[in-house]
C-alpha positions as CSV (number, residue, x, y, z in Angstrom):
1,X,19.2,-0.4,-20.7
2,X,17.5,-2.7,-23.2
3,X,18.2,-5.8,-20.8
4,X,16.2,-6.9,-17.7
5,X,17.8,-5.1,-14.4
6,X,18.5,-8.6,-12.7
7,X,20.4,-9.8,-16.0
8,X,23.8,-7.5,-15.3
9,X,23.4,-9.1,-11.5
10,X,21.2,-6.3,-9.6
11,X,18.5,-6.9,-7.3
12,X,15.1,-4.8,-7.3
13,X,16.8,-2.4,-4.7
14,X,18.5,-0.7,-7.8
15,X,15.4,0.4,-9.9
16,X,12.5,2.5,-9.0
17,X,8.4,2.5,-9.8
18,X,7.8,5.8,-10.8
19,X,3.8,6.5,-10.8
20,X,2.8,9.8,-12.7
21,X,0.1,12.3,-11.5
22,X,-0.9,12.7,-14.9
23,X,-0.7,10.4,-18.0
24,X,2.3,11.2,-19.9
25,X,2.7,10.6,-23.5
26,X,5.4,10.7,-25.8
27,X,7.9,9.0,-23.6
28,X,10.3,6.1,-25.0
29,X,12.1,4.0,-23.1
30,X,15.6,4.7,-21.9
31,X,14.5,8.2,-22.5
32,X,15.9,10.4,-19.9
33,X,14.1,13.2,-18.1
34,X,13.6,14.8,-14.9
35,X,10.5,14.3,-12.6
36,X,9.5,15.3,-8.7
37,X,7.3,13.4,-6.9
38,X,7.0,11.9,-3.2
39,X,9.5,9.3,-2.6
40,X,8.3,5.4,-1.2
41,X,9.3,2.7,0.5
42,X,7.2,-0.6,0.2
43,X,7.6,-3.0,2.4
44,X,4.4,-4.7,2.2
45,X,2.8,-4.8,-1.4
46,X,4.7,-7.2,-3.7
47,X,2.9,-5.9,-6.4
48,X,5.0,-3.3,-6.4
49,X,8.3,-2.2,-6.3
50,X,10.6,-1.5,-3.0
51,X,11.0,1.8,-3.5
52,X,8.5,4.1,-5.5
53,X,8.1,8.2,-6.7
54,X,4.4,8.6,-6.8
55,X,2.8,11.4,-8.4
56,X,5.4,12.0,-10.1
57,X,5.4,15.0,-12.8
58,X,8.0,15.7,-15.4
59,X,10.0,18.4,-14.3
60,X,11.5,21.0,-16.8
């Protein structure tokens, strides 16, 4: 999506912060691939995101 989330009328609770173990290269955006990591919630930190997958890896 080459647009801002909030321009198509979503909030924040319909995108997530991913955070990757490791530094990834090579990814573009709206690239799509698959990753595991542990799942979020933020109540607290508005720095970040309300829901979040940190340490995330790509997954193959």
């Amino acid at each position: 999506m080459p647009h801002a989330f909030f321009c198509g009328g979503a909030g924040p609770e319909s995108i997530v912060e991913i955070n990757f173990k490791n530094k990834e290269k090579g990814l573009s955006i709206d690239q799509r691939v698959k990753i595991r990591g542990t799942f979020k919630l933020n109540a607290d930190d508005i720095e970040h995101f309300n829901y979040r997958i940190v340490d995330a890896q790509i997954y193959k």
